[in-house]
ZAKOL-102199 format. One record per residue (C-alpha): x, z negated, y negated; residue in one letter; chain. Coordinates in Angstrom, 2 decimals, decimal comma, padded with zeros to 5 digits. Layout:
x | z | y | type | mol
X | Z | Y | A | A
...
***
This chain:
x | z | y | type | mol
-000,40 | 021,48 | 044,69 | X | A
000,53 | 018,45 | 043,18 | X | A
004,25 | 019,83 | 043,19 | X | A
003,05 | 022,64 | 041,06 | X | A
001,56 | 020,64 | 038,83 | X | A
003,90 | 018,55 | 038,09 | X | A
006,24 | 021,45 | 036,96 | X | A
003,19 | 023,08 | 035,21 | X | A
003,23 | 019,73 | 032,77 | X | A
007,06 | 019,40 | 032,35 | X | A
007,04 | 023,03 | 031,03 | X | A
004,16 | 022,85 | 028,95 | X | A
005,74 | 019,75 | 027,44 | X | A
009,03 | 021,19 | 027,46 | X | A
008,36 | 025,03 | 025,69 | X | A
005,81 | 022,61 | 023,26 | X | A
008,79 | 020,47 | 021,95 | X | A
010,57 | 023,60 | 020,70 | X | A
007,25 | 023,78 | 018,55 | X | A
007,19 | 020,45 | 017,79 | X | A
008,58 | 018,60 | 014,72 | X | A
011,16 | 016,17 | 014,50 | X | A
010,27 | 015,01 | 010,84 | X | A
006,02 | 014,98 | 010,17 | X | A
003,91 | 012,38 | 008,97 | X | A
000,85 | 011,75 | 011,29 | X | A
-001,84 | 009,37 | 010,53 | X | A
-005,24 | 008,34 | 011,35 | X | A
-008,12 | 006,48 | 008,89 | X | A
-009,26 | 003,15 | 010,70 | X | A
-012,70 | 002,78 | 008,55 | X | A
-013,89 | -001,12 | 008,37 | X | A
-016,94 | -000,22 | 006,14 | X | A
-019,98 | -000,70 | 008,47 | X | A
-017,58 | -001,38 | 011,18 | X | A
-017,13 | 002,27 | 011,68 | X | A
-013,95 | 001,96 | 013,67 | X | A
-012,86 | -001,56 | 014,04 | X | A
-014,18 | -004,11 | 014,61 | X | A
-016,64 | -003,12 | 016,56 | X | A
-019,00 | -005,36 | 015,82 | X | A
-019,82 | -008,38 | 012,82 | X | A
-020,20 | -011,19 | 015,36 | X | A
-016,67 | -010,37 | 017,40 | X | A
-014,65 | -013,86 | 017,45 | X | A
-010,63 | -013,32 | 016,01 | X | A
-009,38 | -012,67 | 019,20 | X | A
-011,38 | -010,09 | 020,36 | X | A
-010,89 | -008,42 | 017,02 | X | A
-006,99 | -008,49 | 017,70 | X | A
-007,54 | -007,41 | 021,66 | X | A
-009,46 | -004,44 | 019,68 | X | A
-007,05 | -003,49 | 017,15 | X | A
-003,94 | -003,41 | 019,81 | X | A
-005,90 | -001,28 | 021,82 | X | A
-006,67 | 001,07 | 019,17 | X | A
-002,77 | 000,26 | 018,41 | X | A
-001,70 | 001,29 | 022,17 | X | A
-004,02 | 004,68 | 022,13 | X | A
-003,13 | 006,30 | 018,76 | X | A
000,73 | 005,10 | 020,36 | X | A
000,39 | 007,32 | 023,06 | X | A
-001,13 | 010,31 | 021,09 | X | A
002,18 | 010,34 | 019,08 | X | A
000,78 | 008,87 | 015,78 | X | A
003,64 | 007,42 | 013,29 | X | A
000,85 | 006,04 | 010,66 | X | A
-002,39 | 004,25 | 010,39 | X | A
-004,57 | 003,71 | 007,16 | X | A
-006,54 | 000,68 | 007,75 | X | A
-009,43 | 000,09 | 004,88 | X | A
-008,59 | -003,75 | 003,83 | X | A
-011,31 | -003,42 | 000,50 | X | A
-014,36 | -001,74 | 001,35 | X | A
-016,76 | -003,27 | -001,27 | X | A
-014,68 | -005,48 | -003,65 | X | A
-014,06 | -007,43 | -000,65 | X | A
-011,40 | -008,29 | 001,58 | X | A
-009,18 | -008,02 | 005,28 | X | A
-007,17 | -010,00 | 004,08 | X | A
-006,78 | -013,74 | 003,37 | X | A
-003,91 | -013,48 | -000,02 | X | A
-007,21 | -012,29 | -002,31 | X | A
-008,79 | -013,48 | -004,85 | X | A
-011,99 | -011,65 | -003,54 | X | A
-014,09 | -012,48 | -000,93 | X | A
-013,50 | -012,59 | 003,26 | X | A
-015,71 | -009,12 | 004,18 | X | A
-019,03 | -008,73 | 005,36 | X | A
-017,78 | -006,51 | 008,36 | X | A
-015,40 | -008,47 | 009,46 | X | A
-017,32 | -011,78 | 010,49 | X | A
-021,22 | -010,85 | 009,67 | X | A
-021,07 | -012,80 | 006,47 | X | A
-019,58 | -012,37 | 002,80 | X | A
-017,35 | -014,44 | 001,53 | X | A
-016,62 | -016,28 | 005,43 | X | A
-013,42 | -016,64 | 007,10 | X | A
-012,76 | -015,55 | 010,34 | X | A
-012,78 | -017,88 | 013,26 | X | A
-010,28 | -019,09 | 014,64 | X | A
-008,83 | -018,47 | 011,43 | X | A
-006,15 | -015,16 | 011,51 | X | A
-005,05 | -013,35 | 008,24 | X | A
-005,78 | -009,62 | 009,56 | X | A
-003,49 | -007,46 | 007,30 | X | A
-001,19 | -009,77 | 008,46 | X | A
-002,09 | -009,62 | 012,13 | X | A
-002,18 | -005,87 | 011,92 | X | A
001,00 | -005,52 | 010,25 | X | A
002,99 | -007,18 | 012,60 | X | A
001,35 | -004,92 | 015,14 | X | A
001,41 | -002,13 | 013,61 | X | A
005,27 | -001,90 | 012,65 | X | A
005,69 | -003,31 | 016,77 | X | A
004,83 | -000,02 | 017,62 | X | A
007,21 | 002,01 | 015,01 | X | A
003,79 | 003,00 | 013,10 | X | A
003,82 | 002,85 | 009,11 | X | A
000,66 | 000,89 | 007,95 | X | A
-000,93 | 001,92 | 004,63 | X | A
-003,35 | -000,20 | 002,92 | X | A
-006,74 | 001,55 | 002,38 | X | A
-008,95 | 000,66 | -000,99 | X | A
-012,13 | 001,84 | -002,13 | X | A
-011,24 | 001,09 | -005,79 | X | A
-014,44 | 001,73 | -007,03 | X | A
-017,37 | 000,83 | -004,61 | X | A
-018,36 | -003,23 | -005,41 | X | A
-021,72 | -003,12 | -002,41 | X | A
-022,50 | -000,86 | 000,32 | X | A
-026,39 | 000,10 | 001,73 | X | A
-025,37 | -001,20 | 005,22 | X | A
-024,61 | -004,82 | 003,53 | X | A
-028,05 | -006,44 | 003,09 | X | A
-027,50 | -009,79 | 003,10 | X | A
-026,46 | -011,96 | 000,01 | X | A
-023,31 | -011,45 | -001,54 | X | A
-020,78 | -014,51 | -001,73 | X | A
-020,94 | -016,29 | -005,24 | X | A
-017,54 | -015,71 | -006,39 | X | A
-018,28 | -012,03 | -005,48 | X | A
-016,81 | -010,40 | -008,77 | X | A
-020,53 | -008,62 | -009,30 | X | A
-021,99 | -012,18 | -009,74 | X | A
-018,67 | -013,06 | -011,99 | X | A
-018,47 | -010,11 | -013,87 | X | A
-022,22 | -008,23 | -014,11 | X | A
-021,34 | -006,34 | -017,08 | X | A
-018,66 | -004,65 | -015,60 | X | A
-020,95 | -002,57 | -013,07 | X | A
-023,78 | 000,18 | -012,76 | X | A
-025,99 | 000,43 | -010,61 | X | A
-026,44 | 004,48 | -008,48 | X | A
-027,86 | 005,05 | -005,05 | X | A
-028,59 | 002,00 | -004,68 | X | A
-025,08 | 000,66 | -004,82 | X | A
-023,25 | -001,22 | -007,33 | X | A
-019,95 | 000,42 | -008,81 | X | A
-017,45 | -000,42 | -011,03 | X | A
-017,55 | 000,93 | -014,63 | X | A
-014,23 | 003,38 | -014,68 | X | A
-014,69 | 003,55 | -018,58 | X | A
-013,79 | -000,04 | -019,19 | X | A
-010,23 | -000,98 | -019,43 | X | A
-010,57 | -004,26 | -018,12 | X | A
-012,35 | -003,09 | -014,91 | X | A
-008,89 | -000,77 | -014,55 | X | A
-006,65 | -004,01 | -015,18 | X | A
-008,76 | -005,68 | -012,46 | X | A
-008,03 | -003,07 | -010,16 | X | A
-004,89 | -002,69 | -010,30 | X | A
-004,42 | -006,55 | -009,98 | X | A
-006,31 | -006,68 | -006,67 | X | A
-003,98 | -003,96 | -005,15 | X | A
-000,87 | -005,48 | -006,46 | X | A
-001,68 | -009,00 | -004,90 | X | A
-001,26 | -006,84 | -001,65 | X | A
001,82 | -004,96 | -002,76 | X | A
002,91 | -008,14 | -003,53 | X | A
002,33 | -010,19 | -000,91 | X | A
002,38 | -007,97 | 002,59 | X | A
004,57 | -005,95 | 004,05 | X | A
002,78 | -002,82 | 003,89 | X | A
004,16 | 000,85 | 003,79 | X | A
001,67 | 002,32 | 001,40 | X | A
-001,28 | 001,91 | -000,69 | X | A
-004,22 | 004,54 | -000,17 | X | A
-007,07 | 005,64 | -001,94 | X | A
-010,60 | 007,55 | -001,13 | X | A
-012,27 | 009,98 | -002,00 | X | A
-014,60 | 007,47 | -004,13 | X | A
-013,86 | 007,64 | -007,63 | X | A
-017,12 | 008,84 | -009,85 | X | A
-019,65 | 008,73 | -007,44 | X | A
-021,06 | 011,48 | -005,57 | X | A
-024,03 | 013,33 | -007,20 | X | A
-027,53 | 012,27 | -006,20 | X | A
-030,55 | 014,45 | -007,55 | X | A
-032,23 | 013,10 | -010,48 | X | A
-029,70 | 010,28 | -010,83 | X | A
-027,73 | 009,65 | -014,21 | X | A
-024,25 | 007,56 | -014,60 | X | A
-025,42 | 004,79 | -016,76 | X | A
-022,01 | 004,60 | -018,91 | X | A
-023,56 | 006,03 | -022,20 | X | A
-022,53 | 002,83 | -023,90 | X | A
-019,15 | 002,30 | -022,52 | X | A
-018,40 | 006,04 | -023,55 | X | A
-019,41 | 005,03 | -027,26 | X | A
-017,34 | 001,69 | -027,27 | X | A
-014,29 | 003,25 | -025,26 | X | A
-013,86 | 007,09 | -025,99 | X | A
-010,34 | 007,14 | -026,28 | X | A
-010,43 | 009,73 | -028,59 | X | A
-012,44 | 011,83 | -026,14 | X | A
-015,96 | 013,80 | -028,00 | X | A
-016,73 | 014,90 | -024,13 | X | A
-018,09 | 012,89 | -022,07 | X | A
-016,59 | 014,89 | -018,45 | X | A
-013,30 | 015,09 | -020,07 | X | A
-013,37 | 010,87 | -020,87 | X | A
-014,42 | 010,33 | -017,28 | X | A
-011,78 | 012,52 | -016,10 | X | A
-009,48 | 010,28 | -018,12 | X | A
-010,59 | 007,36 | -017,28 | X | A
-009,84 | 007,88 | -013,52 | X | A
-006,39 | 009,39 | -014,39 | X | A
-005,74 | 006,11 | -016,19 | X | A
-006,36 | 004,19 | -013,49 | X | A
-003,61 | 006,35 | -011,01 | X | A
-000,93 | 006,72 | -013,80 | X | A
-001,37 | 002,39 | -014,05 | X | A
-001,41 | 001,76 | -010,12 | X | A
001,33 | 003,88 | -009,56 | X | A
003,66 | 002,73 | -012,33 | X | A
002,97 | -001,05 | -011,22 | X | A
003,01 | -000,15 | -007,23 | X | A
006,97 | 001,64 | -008,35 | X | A
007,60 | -001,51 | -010,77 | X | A
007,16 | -004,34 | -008,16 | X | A
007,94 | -002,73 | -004,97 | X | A
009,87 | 000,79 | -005,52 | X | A
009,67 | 001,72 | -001,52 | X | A
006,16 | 001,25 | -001,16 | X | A
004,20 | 004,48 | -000,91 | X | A
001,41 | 005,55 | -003,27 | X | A
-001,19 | 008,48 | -002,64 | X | A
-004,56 | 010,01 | -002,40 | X | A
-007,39 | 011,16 | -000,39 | X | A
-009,53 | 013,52 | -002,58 | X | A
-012,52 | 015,69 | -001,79 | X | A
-011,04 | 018,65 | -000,39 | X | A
-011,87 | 021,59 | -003,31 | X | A
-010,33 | 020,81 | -006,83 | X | A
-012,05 | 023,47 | -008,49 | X | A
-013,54 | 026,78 | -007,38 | X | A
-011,69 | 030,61 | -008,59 | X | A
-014,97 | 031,03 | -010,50 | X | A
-014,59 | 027,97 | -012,29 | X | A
-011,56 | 027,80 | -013,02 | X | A
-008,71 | 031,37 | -012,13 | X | A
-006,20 | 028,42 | -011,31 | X | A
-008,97 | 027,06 | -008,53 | X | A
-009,23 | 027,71 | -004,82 | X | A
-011,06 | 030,95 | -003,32 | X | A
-013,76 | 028,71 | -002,39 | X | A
-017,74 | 028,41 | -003,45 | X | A
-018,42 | 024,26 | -002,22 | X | A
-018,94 | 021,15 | -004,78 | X | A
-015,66 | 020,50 | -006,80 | X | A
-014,17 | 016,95 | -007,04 | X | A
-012,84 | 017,70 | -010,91 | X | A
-016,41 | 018,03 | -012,10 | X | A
-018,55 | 016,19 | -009,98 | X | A
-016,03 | 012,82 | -008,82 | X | A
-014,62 | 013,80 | -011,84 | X | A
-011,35 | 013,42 | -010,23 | X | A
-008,37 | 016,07 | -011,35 | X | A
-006,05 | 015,50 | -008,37 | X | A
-004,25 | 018,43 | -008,84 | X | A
-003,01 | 016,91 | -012,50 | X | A
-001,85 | 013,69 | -010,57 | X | A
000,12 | 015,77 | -008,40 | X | A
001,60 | 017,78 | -011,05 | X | A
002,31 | 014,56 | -012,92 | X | A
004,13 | 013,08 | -009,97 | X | A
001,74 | 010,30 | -010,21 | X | A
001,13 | 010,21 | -006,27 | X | A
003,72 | 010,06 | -003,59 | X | A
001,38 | 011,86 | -001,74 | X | A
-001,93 | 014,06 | -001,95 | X | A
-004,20 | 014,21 | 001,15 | X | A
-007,53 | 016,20 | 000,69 | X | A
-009,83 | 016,30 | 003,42 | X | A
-010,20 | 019,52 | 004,85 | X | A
-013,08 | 018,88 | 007,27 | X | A
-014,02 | 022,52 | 007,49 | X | A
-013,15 | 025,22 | 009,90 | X | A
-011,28 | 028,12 | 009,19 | X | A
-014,12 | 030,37 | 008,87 | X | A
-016,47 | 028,65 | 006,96 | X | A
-017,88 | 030,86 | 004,67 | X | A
-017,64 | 028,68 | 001,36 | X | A
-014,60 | 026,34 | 002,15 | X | A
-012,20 | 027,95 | 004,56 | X | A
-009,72 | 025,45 | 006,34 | X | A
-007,39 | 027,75 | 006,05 | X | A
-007,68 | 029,26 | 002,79 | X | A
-008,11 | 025,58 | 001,35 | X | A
-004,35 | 024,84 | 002,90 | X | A
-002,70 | 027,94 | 001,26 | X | A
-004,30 | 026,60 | -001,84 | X | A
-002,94 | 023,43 | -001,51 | X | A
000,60 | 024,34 | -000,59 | X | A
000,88 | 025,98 | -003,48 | X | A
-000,70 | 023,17 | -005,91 | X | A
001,29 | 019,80 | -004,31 | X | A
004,03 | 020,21 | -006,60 | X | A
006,54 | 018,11 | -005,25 | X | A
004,36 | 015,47 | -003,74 | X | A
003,86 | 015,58 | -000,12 | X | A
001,02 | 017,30 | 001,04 | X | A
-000,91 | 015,90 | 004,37 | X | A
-003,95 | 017,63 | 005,48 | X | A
-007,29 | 015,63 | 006,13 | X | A
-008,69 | 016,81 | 009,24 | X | A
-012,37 | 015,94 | 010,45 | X | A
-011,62 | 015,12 | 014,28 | X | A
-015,06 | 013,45 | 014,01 | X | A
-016,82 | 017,83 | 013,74 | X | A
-015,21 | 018,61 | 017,18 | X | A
-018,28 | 019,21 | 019,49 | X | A
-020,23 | 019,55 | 016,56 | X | A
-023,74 | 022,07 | 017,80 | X | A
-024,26 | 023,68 | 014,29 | X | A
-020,60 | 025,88 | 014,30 | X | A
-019,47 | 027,47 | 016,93 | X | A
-015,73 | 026,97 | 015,88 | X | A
-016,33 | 023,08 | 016,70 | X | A
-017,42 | 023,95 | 019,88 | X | A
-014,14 | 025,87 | 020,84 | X | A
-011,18 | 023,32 | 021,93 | X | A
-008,89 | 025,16 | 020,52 | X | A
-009,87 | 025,29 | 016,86 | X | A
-008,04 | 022,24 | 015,75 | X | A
-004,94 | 022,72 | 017,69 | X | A
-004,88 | 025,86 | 016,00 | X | A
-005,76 | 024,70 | 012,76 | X | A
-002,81 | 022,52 | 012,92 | X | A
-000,73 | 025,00 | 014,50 | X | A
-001,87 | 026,53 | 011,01 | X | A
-000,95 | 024,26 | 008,90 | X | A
002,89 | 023,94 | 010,63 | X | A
003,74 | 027,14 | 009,62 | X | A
003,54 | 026,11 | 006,01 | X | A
006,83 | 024,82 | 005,01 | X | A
005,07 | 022,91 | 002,36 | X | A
002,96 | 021,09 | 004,62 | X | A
004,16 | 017,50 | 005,80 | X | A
001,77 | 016,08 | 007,75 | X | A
-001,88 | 015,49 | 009,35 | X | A
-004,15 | 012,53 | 008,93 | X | A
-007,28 | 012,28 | 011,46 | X | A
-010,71 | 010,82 | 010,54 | X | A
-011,63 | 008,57 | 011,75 | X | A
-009,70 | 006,81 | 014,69 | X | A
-013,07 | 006,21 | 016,73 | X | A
-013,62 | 010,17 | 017,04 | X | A
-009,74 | 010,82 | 018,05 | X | A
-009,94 | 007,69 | 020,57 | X | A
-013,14 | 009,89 | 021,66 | X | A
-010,83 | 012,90 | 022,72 | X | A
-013,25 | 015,36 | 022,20 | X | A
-013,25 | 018,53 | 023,87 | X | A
-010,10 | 017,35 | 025,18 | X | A
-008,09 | 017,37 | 021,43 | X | A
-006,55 | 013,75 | 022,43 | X | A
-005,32 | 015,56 | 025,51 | X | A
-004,06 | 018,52 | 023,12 | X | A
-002,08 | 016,05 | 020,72 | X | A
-000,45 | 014,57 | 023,68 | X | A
000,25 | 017,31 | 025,99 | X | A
001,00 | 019,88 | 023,57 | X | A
001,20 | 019,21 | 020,08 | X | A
002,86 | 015,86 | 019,73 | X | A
004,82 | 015,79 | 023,23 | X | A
008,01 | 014,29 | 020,97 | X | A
008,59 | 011,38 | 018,37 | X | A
008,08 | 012,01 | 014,74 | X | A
009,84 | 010,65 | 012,21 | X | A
007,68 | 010,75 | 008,85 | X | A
009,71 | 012,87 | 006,37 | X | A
011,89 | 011,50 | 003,63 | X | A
010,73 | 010,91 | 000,18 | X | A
013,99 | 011,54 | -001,90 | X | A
012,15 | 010,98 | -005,13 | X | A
011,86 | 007,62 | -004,18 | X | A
015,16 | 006,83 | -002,34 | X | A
017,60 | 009,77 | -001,12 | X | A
020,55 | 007,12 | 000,08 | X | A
021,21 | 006,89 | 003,87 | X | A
022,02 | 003,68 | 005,26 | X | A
025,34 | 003,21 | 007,64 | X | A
025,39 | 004,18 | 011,04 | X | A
025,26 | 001,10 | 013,11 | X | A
028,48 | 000,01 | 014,74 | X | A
030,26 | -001,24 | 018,05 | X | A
027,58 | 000,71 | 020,51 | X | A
027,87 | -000,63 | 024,14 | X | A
026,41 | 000,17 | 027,04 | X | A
025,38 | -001,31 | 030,91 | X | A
024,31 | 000,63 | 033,82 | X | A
022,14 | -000,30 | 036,46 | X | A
020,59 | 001,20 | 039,37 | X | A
017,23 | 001,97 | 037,18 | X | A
018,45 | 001,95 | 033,49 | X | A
020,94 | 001,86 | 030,30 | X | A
020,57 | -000,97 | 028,59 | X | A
021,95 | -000,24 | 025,17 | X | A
023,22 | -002,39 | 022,77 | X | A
024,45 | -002,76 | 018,84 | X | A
025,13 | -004,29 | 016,22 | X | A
022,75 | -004,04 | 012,57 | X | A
024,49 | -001,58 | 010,33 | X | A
025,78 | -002,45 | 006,77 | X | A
023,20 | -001,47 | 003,73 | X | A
023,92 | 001,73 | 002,06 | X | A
025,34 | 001,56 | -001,48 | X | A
022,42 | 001,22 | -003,09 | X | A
020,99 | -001,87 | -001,41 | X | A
018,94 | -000,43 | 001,17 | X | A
019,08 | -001,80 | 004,52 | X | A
018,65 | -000,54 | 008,18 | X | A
014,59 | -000,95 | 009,37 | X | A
014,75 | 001,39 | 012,40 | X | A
016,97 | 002,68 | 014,93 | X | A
017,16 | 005,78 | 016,11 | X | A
018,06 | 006,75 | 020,06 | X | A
019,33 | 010,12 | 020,87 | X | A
020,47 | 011,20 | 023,89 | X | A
022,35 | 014,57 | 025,05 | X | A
023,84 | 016,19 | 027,79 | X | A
027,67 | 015,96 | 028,03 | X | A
028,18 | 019,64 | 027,66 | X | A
025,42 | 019,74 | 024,77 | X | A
025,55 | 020,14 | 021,23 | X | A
024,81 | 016,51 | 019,20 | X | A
022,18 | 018,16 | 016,95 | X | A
020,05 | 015,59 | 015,82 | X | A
017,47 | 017,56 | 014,66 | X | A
015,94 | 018,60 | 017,85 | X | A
013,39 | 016,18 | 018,58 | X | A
013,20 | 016,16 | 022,10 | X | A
016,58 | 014,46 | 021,88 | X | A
014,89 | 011,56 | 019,98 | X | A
014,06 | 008,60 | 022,89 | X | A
012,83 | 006,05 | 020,57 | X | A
012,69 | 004,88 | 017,24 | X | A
013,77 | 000,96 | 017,87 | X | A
011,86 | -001,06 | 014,45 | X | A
013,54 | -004,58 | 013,70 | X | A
015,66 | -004,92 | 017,35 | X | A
019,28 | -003,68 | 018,31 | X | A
018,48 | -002,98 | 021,90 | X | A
016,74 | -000,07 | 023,93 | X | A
016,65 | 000,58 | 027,81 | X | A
016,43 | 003,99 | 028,67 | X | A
014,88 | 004,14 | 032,04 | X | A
014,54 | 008,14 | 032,28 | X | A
017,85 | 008,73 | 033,68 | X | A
018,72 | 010,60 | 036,33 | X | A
021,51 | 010,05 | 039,14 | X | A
025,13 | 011,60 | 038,35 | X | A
025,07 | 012,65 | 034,79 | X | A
026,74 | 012,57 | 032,24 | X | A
025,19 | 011,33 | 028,94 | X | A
026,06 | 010,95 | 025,03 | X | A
023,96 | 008,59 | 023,38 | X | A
024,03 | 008,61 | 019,96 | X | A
022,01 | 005,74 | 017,89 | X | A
021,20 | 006,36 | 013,78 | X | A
019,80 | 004,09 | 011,33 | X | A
016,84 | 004,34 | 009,43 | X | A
015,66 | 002,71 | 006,00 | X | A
012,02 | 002,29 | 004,96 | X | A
011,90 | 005,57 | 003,51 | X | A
012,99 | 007,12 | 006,43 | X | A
016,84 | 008,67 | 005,06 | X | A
019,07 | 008,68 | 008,05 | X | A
022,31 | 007,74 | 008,48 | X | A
025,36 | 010,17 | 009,85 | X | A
025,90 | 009,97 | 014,08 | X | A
028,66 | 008,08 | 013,92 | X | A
027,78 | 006,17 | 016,72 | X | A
028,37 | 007,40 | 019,89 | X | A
028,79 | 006,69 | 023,57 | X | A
030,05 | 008,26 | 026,76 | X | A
027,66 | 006,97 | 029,68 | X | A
027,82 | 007,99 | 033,58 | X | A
025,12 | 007,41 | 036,00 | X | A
027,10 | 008,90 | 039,23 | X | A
026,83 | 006,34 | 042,07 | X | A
023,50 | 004,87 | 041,33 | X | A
020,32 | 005,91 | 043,43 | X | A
***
């Protein structure tokens, strides 16, 4: 039995990595607000917040994710300790309070992060200033106490003004002291921009639309405007001070419905264009995001907002921005569908959303819920749908120059293991340098094809050494090692090496 079983696993691993991709982005949200995901609690002392965090680190590792998005400004507040706002609420139980003993956590989780050959992107809610689940007092240099005229007041929250052009400046400036000062891989938006509508509520910006129009006479079309002002400034000045670093967006997953608009989705839900007044199709069209990510929490029969229908829509509406699709691990299980209570509607809605050549990727809200593995989908992602390494596909917009393949590739055989060795390769000619290392290895008699992704060991971040201890007595192996810049362009496999295992046990 357990002979059998063991064979049933290598060939449901081994028939899945045909289906599996070499180059695809996949992520997971790690939400701070209300200490959602991590940490998981307001009273947790630094080091069991870092324990946490690796854990988390060392799970979404083994389920083959290449990305997290960690929220670092939930409220006009702040994970980090380079910020000119104040320490968060959620992260030690009181605003405006460093943690204890003293860490820097973007830091912390950087370092951890990129350990593990994941990207980290830095998650802002660029609009939200308080949140209900805060009661207590906010810190005095809290930028509502500094700057009152600058916010409105709407379900019971207090948000930023998006029609005044110093709140935008602001912003921007809070991001860029990130982009600026960590080493992160991307900067990320919500789905937060306008808020949300709440019945018998009114957007208090009557005045600011008077002393700001812009030359706009409507006031939907100003709004609209003043959000798209905001992502044309944050990504010119994201591409201005650090060119590599990614920029995109999380929107509400319907732009506008076919009877609002012919150009809309065949869809019937609320539309993010008229009610967060948020026209993320133009800022994909407008190449103003790196990358678009609605979240498609819905399943594929869902008689207003059809998972599936929503990603044809998409595909053809990214323009040449990456498209990622949002998907709402957190509805497996759920009672009220019967599609959430099948295990294998979200392997299938990815399995969907691969046979779209336009899609890239797959982020997962929230990382509690796919830590959960619910109905078994953490089993699914790790079994059968991510049983290979992914490299997160090239953004040639950005950077389209390979770096050299590393040199003088040596080798040392032991009863249990290669050790490989080499040596950093050169920058490519436009400046870039190596980050990662890729580790390929082949049969003697195979084929180097580098695009098979069961070939791909490991991707090796910041070292020049890997130990493959998979080997098997008398073969003959080619390993082949590439080198990867931050944007993920490969170089040629120029570097190559004969290896025989006969004679060890």
């Amino acid at each position: 039995m357990i002979r059998f079983a063991i064979l049933f696993l290598f060939l449901v691993v081994t028939s899945s990595s045909v289906f599996s991709q070499k180059r695809e982005f996949r992520g997971v949200w790690i939400a701070t607000v209300a200490n959602i995901d991590w940490p998981g609690s307001i009273n947790q002392s630094s080091i069991i917040q870092q324990q946490e965090f690796r854990m988390i680190l060392d799970e979404h590792q083994k389920s083959g994710i290449n990305a997290v998005f960690v929220q670092v400004r939930p409220a006009a507040d702040a994970f980090y300790a380079k910020s000119k706002e104040p320490w968060s609420y959620w992260l030690t139980g009181k605003q405006g309070q460093a943690p204890s003993p003293f860490y820097d956590p973007l830091q912390f989780m950087i370092e951890e992060a990129h350990k593990r050959g994941m990207e980290i992107h830095a998650w802002f809610n660029p609009y939200r200033a308080s949140h209900k689940s805060n009661t207590t007092p906010l810190a005095s240099n809290h930028i509502t106490r500094q700057k009152p005229e600058w916010f409105f007041t709407y379900d019971g929250m207090r948000l930023f003004n998006p029609g005044l052009p110093a709140v935008r400046e602001y912003i921007t400036s809070v991001i860029l002291d990130v982009v600026k000062n960590y080493d992160i891989d991307g900067v990320h938006l919500d789905d937060y921009f306008y808020p949300y509508p709440i019945a018998k509520q009114v957007i208090p910006d009557d005045a600011t639309f008077r002393q700001f129009p812009n030359g706009f006479t409507n006031k939907n079309d100003w709004r609209r405007n003043n959000v798209n002002l905001l992502i044309k400034m944050l990504n010119d000045s994201i591409k201005y001070t650090k060119p590599y670093v990614k920029f995109g967006v999380s929107p509400f997953g319907i732009w506008k419905n076919a009877s609002s608009d012919p150009q809309g989705s065949p869809t019937s839900g609320g539309e993010s264009f008229f009610t967060q007044f948020a026209d993320s199709r133009e800022w994909a069209k407008q190449g103003w995001v790196d990358y678009i990510l609605p979240q498609l929490y819905w399943h594929s029969n869902h008689p207003r907002a059809s998972y599936t229908k929503l990603v044809d829509w998409w595909s053809n509406n990214n323009y040449n921005s990456h498209l990622y699709l949002g998907m709402g691990a957190y509805r497996i299980g759920a009672r009220d569908v019967s599609d959430w209570q099948n295990p294998n509607h979200m392997p299938n809605q990815i399995r969907y959303g691969r046979k779209n050549p336009k899609v890239s990727g797959f982020v997962y809200y929230s990382s509690k819920s796919l830590m959960a593995n619910l109905l078994g989908f953490t089993d699914s992602l790790r079994l059968n749908l991510h049983p290979t390494i992914a490299i997160p596909p090239t953004m040639p917009w950005k950077d389209n120059v390979a770096p050299l393949a590393p040199p003088d590739l040596k080798a040392q055989v032991s009863n249990k293991q290669v050790s490989l060795g080499w040596k950093a390769s050169g920058g490519a000619i436009d400046g870039g340098i190596p980050r990662a290392y890729g580790v390929y290895r082949f049969d003697i008699d195979e084929e180097i094809d580098l695009e098979k992704p069961h070939k791909l060991l490991a991707v090796v971040w910041n070292n020049t050494m890997f130990n493959d201890q998979t080997i098997m007595p008398n073969k003959k192996y080619v390993y082949v090692v590439t080198a990867f810049d931050r944007l993920w362009n490969e170089s040629e496999a120029d570097c190559k090496l004969f290896v025989e295992t006969s004679g060890i046990n």
